[in-house]
C-alpha positions in Angstrom: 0.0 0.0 0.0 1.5 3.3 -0.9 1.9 5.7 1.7 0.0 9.3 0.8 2.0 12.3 1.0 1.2 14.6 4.4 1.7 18.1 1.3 -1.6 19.3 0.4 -2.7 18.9 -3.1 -4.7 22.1 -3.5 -3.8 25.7 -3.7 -4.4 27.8 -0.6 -7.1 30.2 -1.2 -6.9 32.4 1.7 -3.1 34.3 1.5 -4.0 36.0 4.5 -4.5 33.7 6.9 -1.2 32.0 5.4 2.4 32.8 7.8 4.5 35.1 6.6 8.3 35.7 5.8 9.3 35.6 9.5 8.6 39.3 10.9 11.5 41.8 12.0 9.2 43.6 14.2 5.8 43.3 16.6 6.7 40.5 17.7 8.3 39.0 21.8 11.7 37.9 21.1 12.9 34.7 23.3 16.6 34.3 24.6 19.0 33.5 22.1 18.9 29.6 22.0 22.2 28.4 23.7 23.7 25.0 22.2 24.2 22.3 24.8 27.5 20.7 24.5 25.9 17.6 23.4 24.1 19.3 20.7 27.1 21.2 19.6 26.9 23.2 16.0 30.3 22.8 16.0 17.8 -2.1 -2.2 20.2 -3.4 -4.0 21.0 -0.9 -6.9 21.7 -1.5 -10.7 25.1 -1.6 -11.9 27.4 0.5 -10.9 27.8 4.6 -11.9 31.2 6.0 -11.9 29.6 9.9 -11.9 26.0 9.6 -10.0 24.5 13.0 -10.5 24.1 14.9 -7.8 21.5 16.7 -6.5 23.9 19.0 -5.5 26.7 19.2 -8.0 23.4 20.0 -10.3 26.0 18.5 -13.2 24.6 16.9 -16.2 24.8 12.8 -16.7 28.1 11.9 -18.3 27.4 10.6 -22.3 27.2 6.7 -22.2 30.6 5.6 -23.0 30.8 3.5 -26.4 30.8 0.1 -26.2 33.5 -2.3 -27.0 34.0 -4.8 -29.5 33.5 -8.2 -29.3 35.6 -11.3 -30.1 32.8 -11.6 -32.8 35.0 -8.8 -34.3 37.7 -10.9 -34.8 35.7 -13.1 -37.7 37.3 -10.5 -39.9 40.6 -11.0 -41.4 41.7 -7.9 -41.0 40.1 -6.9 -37.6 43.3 -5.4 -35.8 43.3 -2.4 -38.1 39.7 -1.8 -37.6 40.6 -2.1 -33.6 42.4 2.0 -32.9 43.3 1.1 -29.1 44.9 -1.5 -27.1 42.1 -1.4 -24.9 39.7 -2.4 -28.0 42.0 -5.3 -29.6 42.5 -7.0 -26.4 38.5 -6.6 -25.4 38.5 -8.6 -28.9 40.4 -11.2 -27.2 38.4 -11.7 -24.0 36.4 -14.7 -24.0 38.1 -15.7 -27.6 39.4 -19.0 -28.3 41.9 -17.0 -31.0 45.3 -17.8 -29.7 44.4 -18.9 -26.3 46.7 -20.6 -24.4 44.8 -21.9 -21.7 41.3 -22.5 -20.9 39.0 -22.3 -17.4 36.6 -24.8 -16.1 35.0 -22.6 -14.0 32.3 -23.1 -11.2 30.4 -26.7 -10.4 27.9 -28.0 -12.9 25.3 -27.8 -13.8 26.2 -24.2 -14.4 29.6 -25.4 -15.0 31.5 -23.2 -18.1 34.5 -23.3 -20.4 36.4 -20.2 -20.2 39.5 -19.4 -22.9 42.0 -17.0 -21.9 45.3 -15.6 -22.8 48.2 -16.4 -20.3 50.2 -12.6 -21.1 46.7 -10.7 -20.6 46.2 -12.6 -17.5 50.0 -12.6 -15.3 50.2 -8.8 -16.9 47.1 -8.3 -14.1 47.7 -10.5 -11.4 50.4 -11.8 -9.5 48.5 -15.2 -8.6 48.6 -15.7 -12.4 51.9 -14.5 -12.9 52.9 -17.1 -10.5 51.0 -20.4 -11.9 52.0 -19.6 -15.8 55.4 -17.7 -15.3 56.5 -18.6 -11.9 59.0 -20.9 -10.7 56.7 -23.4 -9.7 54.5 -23.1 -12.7 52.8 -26.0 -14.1 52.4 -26.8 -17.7 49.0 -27.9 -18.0 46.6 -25.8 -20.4 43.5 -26.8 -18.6 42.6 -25.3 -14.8 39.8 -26.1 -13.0 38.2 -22.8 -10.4 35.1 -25.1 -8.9 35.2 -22.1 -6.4 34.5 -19.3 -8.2 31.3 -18.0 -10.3 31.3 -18.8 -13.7 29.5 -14.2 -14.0 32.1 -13.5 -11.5 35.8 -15.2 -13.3 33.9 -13.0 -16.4 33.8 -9.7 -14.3 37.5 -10.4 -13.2 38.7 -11.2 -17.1 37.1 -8.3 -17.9 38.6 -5.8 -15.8 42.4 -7.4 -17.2 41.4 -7.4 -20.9 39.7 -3.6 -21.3 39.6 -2.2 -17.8 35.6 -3.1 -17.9 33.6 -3.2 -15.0 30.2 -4.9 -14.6 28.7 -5.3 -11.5 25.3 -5.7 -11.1 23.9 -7.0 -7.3 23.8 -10.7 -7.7 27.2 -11.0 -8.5 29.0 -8.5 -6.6 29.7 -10.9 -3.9 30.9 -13.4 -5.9 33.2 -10.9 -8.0 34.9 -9.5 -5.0 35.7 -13.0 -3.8 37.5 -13.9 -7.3 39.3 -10.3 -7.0 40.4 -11.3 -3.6 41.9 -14.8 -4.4 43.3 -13.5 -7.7 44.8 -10.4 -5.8 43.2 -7.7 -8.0 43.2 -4.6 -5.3 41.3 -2.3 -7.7 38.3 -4.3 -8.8 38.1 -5.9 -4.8 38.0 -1.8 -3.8 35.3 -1.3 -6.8 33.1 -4.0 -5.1 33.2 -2.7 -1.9 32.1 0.7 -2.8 29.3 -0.9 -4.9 28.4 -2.5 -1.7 28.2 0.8 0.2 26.4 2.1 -1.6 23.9 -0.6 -1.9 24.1 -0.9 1.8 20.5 -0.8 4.0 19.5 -2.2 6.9 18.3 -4.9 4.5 21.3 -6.2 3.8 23.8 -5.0 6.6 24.3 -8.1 8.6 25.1 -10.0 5.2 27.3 -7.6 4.0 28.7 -7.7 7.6 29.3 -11.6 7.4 30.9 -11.2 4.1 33.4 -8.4 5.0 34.7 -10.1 7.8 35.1 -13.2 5.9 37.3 -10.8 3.3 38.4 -8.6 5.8 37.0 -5.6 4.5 37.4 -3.1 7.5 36.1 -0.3 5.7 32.6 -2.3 4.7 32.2 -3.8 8.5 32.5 0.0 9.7 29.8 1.1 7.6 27.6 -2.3 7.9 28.0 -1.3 11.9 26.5 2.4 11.5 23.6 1.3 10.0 22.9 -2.2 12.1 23.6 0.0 15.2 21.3 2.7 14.3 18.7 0.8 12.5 18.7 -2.5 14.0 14.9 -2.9 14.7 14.3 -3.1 11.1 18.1 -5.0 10.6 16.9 -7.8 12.9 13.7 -8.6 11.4 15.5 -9.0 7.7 15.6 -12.2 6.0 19.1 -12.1 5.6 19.6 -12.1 9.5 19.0 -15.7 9.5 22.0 -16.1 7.0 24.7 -14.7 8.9 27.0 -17.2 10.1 27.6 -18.1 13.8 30.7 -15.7 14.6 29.0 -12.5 13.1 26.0 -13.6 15.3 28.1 -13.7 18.3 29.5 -10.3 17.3 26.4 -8.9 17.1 24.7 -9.8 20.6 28.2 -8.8 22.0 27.4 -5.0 21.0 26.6 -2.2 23.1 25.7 -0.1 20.9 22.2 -1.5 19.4 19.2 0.5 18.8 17.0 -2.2 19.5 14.7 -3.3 22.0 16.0 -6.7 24.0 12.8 -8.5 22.9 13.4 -7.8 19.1 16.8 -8.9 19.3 15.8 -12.2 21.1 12.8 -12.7 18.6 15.6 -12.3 15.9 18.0 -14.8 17.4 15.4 -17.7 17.4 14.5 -17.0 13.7 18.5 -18.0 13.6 18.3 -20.6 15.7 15.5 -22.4 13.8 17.3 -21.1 10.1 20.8 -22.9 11.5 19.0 -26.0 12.6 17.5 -26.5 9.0 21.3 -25.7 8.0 22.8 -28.7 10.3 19.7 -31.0 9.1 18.2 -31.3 12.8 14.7 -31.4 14.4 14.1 -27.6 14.7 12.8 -27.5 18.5 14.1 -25.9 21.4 16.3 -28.0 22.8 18.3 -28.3 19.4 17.9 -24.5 19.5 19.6 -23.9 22.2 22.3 -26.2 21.5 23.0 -24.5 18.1 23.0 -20.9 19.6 25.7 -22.0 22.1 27.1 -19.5 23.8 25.1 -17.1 22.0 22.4 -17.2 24.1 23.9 -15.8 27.2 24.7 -12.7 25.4 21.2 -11.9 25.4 20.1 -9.7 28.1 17.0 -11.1 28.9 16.9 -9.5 31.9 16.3 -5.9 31.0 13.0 -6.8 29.0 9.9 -6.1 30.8 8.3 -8.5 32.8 5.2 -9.0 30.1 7.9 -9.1 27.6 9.5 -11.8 29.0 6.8 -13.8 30.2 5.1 -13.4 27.1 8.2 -14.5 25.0 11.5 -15.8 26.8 9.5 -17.8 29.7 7.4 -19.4 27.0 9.8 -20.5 24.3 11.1 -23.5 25.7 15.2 -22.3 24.6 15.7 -21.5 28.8 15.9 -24.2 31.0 13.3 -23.8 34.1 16.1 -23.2 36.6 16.9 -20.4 34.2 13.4 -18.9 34.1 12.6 -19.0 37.2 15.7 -17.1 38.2 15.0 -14.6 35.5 11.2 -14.1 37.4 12.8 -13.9 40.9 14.8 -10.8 39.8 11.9 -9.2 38.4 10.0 -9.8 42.0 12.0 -10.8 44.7 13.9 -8.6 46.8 17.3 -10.3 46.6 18.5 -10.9 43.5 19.7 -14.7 43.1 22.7 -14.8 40.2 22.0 -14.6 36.6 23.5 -16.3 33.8 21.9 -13.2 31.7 23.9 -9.7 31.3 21.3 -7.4 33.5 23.0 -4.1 32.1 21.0 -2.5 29.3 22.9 -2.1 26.0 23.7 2.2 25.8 22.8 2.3 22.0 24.1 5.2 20.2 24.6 8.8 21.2 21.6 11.0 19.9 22.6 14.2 18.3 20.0 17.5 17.3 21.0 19.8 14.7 19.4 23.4 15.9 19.0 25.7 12.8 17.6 28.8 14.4 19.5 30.7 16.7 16.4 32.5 18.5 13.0 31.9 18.8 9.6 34.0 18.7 5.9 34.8 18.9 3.2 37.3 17.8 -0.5 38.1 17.7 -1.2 36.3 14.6 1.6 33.3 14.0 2.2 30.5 13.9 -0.8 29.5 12.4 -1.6 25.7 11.1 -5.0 25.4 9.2 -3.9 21.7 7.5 -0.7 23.4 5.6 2.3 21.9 5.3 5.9 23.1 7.3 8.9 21.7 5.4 12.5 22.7 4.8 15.4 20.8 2.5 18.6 19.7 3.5 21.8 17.9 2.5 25.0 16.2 4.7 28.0 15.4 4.2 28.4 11.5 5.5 25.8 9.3 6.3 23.2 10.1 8.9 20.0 8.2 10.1 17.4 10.9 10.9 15.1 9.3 14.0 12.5 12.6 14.1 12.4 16.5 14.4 12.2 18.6 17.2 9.1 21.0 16.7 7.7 24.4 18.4 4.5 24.2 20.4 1.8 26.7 21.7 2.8 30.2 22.7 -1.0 30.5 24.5 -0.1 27.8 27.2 0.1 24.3 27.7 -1.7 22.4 24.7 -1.9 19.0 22.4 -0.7 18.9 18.9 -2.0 16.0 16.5 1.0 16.0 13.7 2.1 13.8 10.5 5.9 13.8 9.5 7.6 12.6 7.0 10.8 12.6 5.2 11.1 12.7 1.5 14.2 11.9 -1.2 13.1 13.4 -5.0 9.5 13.0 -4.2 9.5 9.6 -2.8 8.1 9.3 0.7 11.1 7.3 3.2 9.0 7.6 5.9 6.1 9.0 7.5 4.3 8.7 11.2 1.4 10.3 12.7 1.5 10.6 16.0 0.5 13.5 19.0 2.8 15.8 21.5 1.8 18.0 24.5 3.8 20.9 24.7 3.8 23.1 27.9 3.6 26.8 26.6 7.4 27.3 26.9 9.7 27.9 23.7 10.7 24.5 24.5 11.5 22.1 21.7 9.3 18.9 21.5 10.7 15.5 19.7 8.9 13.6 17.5 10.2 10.7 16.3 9.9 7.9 13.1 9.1 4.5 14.2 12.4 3.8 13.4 15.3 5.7 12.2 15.7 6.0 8.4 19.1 6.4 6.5 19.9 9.5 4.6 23.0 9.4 2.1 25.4 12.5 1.5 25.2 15.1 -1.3 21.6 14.3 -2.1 18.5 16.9 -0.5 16.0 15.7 1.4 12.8 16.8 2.7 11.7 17.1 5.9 8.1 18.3 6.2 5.4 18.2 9.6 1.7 19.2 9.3 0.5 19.8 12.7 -3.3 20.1 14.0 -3.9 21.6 16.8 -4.2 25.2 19.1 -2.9 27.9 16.0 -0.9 29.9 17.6 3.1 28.5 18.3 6.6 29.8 18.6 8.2 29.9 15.5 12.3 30.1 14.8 14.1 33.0 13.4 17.4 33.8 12.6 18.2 30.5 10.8 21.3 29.1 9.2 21.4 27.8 5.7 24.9 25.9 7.3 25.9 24.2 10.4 28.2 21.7 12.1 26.9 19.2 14.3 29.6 16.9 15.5 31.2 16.0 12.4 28.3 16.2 10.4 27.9 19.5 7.9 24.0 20.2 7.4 23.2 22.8 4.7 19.5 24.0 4.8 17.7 25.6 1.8 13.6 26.0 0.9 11.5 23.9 0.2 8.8 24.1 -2.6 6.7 21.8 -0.3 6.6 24.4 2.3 2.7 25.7 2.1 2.9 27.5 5.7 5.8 29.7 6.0 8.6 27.6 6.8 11.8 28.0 5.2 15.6 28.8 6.2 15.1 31.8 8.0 12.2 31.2 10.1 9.3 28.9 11.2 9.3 25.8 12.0 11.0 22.1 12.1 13.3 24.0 14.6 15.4 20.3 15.2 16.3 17.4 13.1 17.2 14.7 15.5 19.9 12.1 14.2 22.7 9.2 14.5 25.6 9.0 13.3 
């Protein structure tokens, strides 16, 4: 089901009752807002685009480059004259029988294929191939058989050492990078593992996070850990979860740093267990559960759920043995605590940061009025973020309840969107209001931020806005937004706070 956008469709009739530019005059100024220092100002893609345009930049697409010939070329007799570049006589040669010297039986049937090569092209790339053809050990067969590797993937690789070609597309990424790896092809590995980035969601982050630490990818496991960290309520409830294998698993549980609630994560970990038992070719029931999850288990901390959570989903799975549960319910109850197997300490999760882009706030007679229009401002960073709400302005005529809809926004398309309510107290004060869960925002691009709100008319409003501000070591730049039917924009109004991780 789509998800309808909270920015009206219709024009506003009435341009008086609409806000104004934020006024210079008539109006009671509050204190100059004072930073605290914890606040400081200081889906798997397509194939891979060396010059993405930016939203930014505002740079026209680069021409599609012109393709390269085949070794169908080659059927001519006089094909290297027609062939201007080295690059273009040896993409001839790739995947041509003409003069090869050695040929690939690559990957395990039945998608099993024959592969000719050229022994030069190939040890000219790679040391592991300079070594079997050219080395002192080489051997002299013509024939090599790579049951390891992907028949799509050894192409990718033999095509980045005939024509300096790269095709990556998401089902084969994986696979590539592992063939760049073994053959020791540094640029094509590094081209994978930005492909990956970029690709990278909450999705697919505990994958990816298994498969960087099987290539040792530091890089990829530091950005795989920003976004399971900051999104791993949605991380955890992935299919590809149940995939990772047992040593990521443990890495995970041993984190500090999740954004998750305990249950979730446990919820998460018997989708594993049941997904590993299928693996190992066992009964999938709780005792073979808990014997798979090892150790595993008592990274959990069971302890800091509630007591209806656990009773309702710990106590009643049948993965804790009775002396186990039953010391888990005494330490919800009894007055001394008997030992736990279980970590009682809850996990810190991640620091919270608010951007503040006005540096005063104010009220007058007349704004800031509501009516059903929509408050929304642009903005850009520098590195990736994962925006969890926005901080808004409440009543200036005393304590009162604000029904609103947010949402965030990339080129139109709606990220995400909640409707929820907020009492605010009269005060200046800032109110958070947050996404169900935190969604990622990429640097360079703009996005939207927009809030209609329903409720008593009259509110503070911010004035004296910047279009640019540091926040840790995030950059924000702030301009308009053509969404913005109420008055809001980067001097004044409203959507004082964007609240983020990083």
């Amino acid at each position: 089901m789509s998800i309808k956008s909270c920015i009206p469709s219709t024009k506003i009739k009435d341009e008086d009752e609409v806000n104004q530019e934020v006024p210079t005059s008539n109006f009671v100024t509050q204190p100059t807002y004072t930073q605290p220092s914890r606040h400081s100002l200081s889906e798997h893609s397509g194939p891979i685009s060396w010059q993405p345009y930016s939203a930014i930049s505002r740079r026209s697409p680069p021409p599609a480059p012109t393709p390269l010939p085949t070794s169908k070329a080659s059927e001519d007799h006089n094909w290297q004259a027609t062939q201007t570049t080295v690059r273009e006589r040896n993409a001839v040669m790739f995947n041509n029988s003409l003069m090869s010297d050695v040929q690939f039986t690559v990957g395990i049937s039945p998608n099993q294929q024959v592969i000719p090569a050229h022994t030069y092209v190939l040890a000219t790339g790679s040391t592991v191939f300079f070594a079997m053809f050219h080395g002192g050990l080489a051997s002299e067969t013509k024939e090599v058989e790579i049951p390891d590797v992907e028949p799509q993937a050894f192409y990718n690789l033999l095509r980045y050492l005939y024509c300096d070609e790269i095709r990556l597309e998401p089902d084969n990424v994986l696979a590539t990078l592992y063939a760049a790896k073994k053959y020791i092809v540094p640029h094509l590995a590094k081209v994978c593992v930005d492909f990956l980035e970029t690709s990278l969601s909450a999705r697919n982050a505990c994958v990816l996070l298994s498969q960087g630490r099987l290539f040792e990818e530091v890089e990829l496991m530091q950005r795989c850990w920003e976004v399971i960290d900051a999104q791993a309520e949605e991380a955890f409830k992935s299919d590809g979860f149940s995939d990772i294998d047992y040593k990521t698993l443990e890495t995970i549980l041993s984190r500090e740093t999740l954004n998750a609630k305990e249950l979730s994560i446990f919820q998460a970990v018997c989708r594993w267990s049941e997904a590993e038992c299928k693996r190992q070719g066992i009964d999938v029931n709780p005792e073979n559960q808990r014997k798979v999850l090892g150790g595993c288990l008592h990274l959990l901390r069971i302890p800091t759920m509630s007591l209806g959570e656990f009773a309702n989903g710990p106590a009643q799975s049948g993965i804790l043995t009775l002396e186990e549960a039953n010391a888990i319910f005494l330490n919800y109850t009894a007055r001394k605590k008997p030992l736990l197997a279980f970590n009682y300490k809850h996990r810190k999760g991640l620091q919270q940061y608010h951007v503040h882009r006005f540096q005063s706030s104010a009220y007058r007679s007349n704004q800031w009025r509501y009516r059903g229009r929509c408050d929304s401002i642009q903005f850009s960073v520098d590195r990736r973020i994962f925006v969890a709400g926005f901080g808004l302005y409440g009543s200036s005529k005393g304590a009162a309840e604000y029904q609103v809809r947010i949402e965030l926004k990339k080129n139109g398309l709606i990220l995400g969107q909640n409707i929820t309510k907020f009492k605010s107290d009269g005060s200046s004060n800032i109110f958070p209001v947050k996404f169900d869960n935190p969604i990622q925002v990429e640097p360079e691009t703009y996005y939207t931020a927009s809030a209609v709100l329903d409720g008593t008319e009259l509110s503070y409003f911010g004035q004296e806005g910047l279009a640019e501000i540091q926040c840790g070591k995030v950059t924000f730049q702030f301009q308009c937004s053509s969404d913005s039917t109420n008055g809001t924009g980067v001097q004044g109004g409203q959507i004082p706070e964007l609240i983020f991780y990083s």
